[in-house]
PADREN-207876 format. One record per residue: x, y, z of N, C-alpha, C in turn. Coordinates in steps of 0.05 Angstrom, whole numbers, padded with zeros to 5 digits, always signed. Layout:
XYZXYZXYZ...
This chain:
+00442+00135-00068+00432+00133-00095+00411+00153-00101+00420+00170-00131+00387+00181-00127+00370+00172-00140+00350+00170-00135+00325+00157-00143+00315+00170-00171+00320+00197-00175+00316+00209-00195+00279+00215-00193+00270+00225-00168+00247+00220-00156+00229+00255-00160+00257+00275-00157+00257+00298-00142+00225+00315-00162+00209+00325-00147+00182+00340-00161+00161+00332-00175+00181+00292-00170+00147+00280-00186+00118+00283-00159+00095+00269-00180+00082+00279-00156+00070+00258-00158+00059+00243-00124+00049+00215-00110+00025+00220-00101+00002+00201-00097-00024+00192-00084-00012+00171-00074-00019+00177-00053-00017+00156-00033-00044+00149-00012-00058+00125-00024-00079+00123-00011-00074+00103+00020-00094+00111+00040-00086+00104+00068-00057+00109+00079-00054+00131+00087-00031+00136+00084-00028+00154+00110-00050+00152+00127-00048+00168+00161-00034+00151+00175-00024+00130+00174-00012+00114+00190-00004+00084+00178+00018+00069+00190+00022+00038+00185+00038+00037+00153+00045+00021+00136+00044+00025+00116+00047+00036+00090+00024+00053+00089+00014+00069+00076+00030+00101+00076+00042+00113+00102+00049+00137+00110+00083+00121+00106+00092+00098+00121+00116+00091+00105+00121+00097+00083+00100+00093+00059+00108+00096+00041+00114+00123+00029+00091+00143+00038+00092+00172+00031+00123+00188+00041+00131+00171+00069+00147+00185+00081+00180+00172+00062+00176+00153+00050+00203+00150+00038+00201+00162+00013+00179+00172+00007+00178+00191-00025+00176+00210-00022+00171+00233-00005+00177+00249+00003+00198+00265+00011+00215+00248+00024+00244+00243+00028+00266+00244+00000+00256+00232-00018+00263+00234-00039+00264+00260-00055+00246+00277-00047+00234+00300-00064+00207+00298-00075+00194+00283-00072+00170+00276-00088+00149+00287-00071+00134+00312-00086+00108+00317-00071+00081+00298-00067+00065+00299-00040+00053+00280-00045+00028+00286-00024+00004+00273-00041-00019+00275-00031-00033+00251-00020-00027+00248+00013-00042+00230+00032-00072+00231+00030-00087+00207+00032-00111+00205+00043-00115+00184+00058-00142+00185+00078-00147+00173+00100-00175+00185+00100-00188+00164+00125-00211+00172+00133-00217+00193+00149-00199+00186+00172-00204+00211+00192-00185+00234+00187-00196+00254+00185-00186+00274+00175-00169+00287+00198-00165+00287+00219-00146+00297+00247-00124+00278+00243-00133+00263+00241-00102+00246+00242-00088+00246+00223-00102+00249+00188-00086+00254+00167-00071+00283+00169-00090+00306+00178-00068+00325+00174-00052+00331+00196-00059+00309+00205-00022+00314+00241-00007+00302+00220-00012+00276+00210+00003+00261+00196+00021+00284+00174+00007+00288+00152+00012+00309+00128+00031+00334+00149+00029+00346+00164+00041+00368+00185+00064+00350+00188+00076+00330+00202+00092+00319+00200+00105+00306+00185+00095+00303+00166+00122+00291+00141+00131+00312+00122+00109+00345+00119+00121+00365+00114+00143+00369+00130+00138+00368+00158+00162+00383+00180+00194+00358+00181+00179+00334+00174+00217+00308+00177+00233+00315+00144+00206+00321+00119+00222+00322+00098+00224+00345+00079+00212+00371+00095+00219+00394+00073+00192+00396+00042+00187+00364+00041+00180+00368+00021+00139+00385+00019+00132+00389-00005+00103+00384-00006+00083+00362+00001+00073+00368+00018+00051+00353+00024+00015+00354+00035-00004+00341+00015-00023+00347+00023-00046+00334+00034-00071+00336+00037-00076+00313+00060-00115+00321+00040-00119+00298+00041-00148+00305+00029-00162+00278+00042-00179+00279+00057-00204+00268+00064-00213+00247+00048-00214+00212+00033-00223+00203+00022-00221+00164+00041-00258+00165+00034-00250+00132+00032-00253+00113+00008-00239+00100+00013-00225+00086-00011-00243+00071-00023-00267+00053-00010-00294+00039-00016-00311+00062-00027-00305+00089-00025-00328+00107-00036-00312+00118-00067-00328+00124-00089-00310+00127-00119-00309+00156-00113-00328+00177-00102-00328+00201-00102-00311+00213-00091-00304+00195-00069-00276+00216-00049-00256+00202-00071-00252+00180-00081-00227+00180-00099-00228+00199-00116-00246+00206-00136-00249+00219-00155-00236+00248-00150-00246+00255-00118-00242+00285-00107-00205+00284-00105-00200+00258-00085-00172+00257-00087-00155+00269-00110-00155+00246-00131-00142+00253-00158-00136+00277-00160-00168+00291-00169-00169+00323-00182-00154+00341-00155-00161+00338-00134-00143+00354-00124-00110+00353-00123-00106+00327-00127-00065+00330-00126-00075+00342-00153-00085+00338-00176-00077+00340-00194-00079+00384-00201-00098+00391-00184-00101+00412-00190-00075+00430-00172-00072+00422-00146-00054+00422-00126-00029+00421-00137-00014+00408-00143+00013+00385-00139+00011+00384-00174+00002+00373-00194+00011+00369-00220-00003+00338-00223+00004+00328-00247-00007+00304-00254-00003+00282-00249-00010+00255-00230+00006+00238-00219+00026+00223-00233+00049+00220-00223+00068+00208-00237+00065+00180-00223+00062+00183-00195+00067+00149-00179+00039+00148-00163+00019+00128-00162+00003+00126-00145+00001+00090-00127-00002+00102-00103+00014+00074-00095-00025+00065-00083-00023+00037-00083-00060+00036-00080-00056+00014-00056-00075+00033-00031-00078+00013-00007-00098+00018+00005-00107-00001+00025-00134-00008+00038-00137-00019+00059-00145-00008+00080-00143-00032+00095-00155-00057+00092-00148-00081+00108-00163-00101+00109-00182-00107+00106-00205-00136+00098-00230-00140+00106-00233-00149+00129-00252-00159+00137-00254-00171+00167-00245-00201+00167-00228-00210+00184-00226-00242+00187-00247-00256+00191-00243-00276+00188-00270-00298+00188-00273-00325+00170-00291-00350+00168-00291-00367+00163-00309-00358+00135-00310-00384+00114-00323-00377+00086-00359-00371+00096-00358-00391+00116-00393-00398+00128-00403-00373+00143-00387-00354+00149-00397-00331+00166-00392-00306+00144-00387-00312+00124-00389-00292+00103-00410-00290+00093-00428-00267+00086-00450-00263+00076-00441-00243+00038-00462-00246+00030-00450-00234+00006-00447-00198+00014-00455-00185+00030-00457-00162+00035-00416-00157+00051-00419-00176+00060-00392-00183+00066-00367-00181+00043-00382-00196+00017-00363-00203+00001-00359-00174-00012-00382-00165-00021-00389-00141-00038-00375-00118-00021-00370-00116+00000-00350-00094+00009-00317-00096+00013-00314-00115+00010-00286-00129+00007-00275-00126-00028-00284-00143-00043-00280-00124-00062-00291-00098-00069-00307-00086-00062-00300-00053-00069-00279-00037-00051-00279-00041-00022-00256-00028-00013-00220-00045-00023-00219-00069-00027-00189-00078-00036-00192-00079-00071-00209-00080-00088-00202-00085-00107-00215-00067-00130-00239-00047-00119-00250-00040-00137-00236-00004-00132-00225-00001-00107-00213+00026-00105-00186+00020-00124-00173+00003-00133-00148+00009-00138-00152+00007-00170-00177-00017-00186-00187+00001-00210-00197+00020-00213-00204+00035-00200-00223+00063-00200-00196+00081-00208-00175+00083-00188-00156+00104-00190-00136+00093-00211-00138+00064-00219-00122+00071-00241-00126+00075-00264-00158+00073-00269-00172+00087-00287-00169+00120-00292-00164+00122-00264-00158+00159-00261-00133+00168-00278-00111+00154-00272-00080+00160-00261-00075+00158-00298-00085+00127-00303-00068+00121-00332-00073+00140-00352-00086+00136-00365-00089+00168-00382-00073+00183-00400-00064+00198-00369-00050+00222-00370-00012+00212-00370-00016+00186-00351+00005+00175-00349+00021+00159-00384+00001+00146-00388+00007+00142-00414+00015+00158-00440+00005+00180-00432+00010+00204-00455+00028+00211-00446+00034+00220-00425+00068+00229-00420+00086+00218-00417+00083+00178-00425+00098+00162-00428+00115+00152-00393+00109+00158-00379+00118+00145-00342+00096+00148-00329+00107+00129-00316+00086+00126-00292+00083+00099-00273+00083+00105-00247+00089+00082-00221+00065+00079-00212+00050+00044-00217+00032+00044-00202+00039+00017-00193+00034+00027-00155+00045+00005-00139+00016-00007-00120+00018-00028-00120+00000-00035-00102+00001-00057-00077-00006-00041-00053+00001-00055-00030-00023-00077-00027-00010-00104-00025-00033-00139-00019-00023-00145+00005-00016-00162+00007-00012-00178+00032+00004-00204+00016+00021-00218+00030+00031-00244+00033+00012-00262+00026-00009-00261+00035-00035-00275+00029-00035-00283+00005-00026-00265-00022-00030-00276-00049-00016-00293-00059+00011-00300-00036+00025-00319-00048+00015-00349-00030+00015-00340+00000+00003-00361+00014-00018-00358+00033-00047-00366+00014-00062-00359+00031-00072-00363+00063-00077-00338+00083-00080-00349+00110-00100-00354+00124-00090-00364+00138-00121-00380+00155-00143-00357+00160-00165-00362+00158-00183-00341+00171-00186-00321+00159-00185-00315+00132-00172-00303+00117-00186-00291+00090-00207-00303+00085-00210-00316+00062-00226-00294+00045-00229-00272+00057-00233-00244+00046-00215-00231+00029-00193-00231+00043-00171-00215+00038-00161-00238+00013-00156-00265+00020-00144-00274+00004-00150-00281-00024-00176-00278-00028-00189-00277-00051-00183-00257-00068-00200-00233-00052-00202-00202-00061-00171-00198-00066-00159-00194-00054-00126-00187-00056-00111-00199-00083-00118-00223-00082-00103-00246-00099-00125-00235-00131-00145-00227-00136-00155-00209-00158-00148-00188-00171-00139-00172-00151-00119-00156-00157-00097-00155-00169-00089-00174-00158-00057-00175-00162-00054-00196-00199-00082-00208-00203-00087-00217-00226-00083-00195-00250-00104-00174-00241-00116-00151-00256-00083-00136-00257-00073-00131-00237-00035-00122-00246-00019-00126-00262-00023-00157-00263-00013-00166-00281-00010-00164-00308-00042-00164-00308-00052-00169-00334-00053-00132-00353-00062-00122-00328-00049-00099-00332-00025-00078-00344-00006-00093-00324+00029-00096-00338+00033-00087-00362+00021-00109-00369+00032-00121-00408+00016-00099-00418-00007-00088-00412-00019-00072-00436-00013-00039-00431+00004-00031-00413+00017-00006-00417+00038-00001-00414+00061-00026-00410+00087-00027-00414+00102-00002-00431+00085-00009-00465+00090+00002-00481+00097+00038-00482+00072+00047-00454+00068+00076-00450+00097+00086-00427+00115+00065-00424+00136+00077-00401+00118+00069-00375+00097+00061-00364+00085+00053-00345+00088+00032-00331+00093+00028-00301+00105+00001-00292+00080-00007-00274+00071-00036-00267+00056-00033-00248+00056-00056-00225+00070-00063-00201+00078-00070-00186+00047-00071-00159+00068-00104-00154+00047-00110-00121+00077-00105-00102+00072-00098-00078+00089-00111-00057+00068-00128-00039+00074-00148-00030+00060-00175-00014+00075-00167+00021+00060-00153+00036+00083-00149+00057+00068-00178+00072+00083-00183+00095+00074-00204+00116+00076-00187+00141+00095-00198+00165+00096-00181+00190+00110-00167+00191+00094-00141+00195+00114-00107+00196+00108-00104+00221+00132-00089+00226+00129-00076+00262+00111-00055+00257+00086-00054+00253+00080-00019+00251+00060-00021+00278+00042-00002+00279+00033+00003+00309+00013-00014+00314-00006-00020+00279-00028-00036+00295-00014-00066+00298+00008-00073+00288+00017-00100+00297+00025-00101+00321+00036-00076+00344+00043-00074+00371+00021-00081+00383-00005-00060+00375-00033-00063+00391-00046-00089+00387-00030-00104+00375-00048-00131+00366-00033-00142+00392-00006-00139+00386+00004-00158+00409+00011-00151+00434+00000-00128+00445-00006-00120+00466-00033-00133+00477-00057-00129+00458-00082-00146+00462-00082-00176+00472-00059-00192+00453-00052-00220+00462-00040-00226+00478-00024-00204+00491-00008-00206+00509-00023-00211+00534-00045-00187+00545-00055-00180+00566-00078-00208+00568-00091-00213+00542-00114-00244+00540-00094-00257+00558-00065-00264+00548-00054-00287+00551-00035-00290+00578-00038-00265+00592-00014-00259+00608+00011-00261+00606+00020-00249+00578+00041-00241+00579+00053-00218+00562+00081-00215+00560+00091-00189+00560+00085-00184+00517+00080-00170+00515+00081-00157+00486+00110-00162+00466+00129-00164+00476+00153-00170+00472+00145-00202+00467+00138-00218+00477+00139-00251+00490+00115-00253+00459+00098-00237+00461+00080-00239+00435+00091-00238+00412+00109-00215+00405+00119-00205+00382+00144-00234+00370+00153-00240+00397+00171-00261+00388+00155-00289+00383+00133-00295+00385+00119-00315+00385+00118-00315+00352+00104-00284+00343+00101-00281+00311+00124-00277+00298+00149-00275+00304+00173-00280+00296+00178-00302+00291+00173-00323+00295+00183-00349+00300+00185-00363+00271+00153-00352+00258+00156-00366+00232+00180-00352+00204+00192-00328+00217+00209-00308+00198+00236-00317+00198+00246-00329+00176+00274-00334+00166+00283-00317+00176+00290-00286+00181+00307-00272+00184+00307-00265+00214+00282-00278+00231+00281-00276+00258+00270-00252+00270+00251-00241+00251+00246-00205+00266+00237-00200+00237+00222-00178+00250+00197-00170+00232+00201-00143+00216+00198-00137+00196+00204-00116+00179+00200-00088+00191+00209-00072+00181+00201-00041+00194+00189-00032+00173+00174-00004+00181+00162+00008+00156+00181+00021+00142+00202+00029+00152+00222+00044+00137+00232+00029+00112+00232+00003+00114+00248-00021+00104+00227-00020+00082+00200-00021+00094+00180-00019+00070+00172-00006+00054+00179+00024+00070+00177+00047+00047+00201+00052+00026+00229+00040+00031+00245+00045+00020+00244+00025-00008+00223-00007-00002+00223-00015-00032+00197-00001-00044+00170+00012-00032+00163+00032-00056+00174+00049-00059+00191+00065-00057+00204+00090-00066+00226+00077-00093+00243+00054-00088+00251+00043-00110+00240+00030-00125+00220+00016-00121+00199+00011-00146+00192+00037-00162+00190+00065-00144+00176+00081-00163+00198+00099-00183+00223+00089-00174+00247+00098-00182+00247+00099-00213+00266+00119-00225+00278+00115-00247+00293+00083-00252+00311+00077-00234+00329+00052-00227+00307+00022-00237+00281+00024-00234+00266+00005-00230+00253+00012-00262+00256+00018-00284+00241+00014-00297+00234-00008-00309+00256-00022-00306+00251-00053-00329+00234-00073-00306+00230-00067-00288+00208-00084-00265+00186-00075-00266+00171-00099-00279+00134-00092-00282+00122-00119-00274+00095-00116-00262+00082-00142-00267+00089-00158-00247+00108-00153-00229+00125-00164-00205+00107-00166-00180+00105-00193-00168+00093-00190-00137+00117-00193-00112+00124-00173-00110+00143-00182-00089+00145-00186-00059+00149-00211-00054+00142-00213-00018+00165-00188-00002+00149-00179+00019+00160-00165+00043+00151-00178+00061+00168-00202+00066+00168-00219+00089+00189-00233+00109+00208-00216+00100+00234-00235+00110+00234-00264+00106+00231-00274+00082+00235-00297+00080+00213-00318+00087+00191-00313+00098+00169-00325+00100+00165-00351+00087+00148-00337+00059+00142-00354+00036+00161-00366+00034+00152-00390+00028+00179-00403+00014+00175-00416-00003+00154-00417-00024+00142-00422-00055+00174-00406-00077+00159-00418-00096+00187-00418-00121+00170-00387-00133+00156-00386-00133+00131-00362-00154+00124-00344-00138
């Protein structure tokens, strides 16, 4: 199918690895030029070096963290001066820290939403705009499962995350009008690397094999096995699709069946 993707141009925030680079690497693939950011700057441009070299396409790598407005700010203007005006910006973050409500301090709270919720208004304050006046535009944003069922230990993410995905919503409806779509995906367990190193860690606590772990976190998945990033990048690349325009406002689980709520 083609996506009808070819020379638009993507931000893809966190996007050196896990995720985030799934996602760049299935829009890319597509034709879609695209500008990665990350913290550490060695690893984004091995990263950016290699998804130029698997997909031909443009790709560029700019230095930003996502809790800071000024490296977003820098982001933007450079695809935009680079690459053209964003057509798709997909908004991710890593995690906050696990923990109980009682061991949260507000300095705690106050960085949780600015790195999960206040980076992804910042840039779409950037993005809409321009997007609106030229009538398209993909803005996707990566939550967690968490917003549909929140998890134990959690209660950072599940807050902050689940705000977001409010503000999307609500979002939605007021630029529909401009050709603009704006989309969550909710992933749960992806095979990506830090979920190996997690269960390599539990493995060695627990004495046993990494494999024996991974199937332990399988257990709760309808489909018996855990998503790939490929699997994941291939539903943002069709969210950001031509094919997808009549889908806005949508939270969709990437869980193999996990959730099992009606909403």
């Amino acid at each position: 199918m083609d996506l009808k993707l070819n020379d638009k141009v993507a931000l893809v925030m966190a996007a050196s690895r896990g995720l985030g680079r799934a996602s760049a690497l299935a829009l890319a693939r597509e034709g879609v030029q695209v500008c990665i950011t990350a913290r550490d700057e060695a690893i984004l441009a091995q990263t950016a070096s290699e998804l130029r070299a698997e997909t031909g396409s443009k790709v560029m790598a700019v230095r930003a963290d996502a809790a800071e407005s000024a490296d977003l700010i820098n982001a933007f203007e450079q695809t935009v001066q680079t690459l053209g005006p964003v057509d798709i910006l997909v908004n991710n973050a890593g995690g906050p820290p696990p923990g109980k409500f009682v061991e949260m301090d507000d300095d705690a709270w106050f960085k949780a939403f600015t790195l999960n919720f206040m980076s992804a208004v910042r840039l779409c304050q950037l993005v809409l705009p321009d997007m609106c006046e030229r009538g398209w535009g993909r803005i996707i944003n990566i939550t967690s499962i968490g917003v549909k069922q929140p998890l134990p230990d959690l209660i950072l993410s599940n807050a902050v995350r689940t705000g977001l995905v409010a503000m999307a919503k609500t979002l939605s409806a007021q630029v529909a009008e401009f050709g603009v779509t704006v989309n969550n995906i909710c992933p749960g367990y992806t095979l990506t690397d830090r979920i190996k190193a997690l269960a390599e860690s539990k493995a060695r606590a627990s004495q046993r094999t990494p494999e024996e772990v991974i199937r332990e976190m399988e257990a709760s998945i309808l489909m018996g096995r855990m998503g790939t990033p490929s699997e994941f990048g291939a539903l943002v690349a069709y969210l950001a699709s031509e094919q997808a325009s009549y889908i806005t406002g949508a939270s969709l689980p990437f869980d193999g069946g996990s959730y099992q709520g009606l909403m």
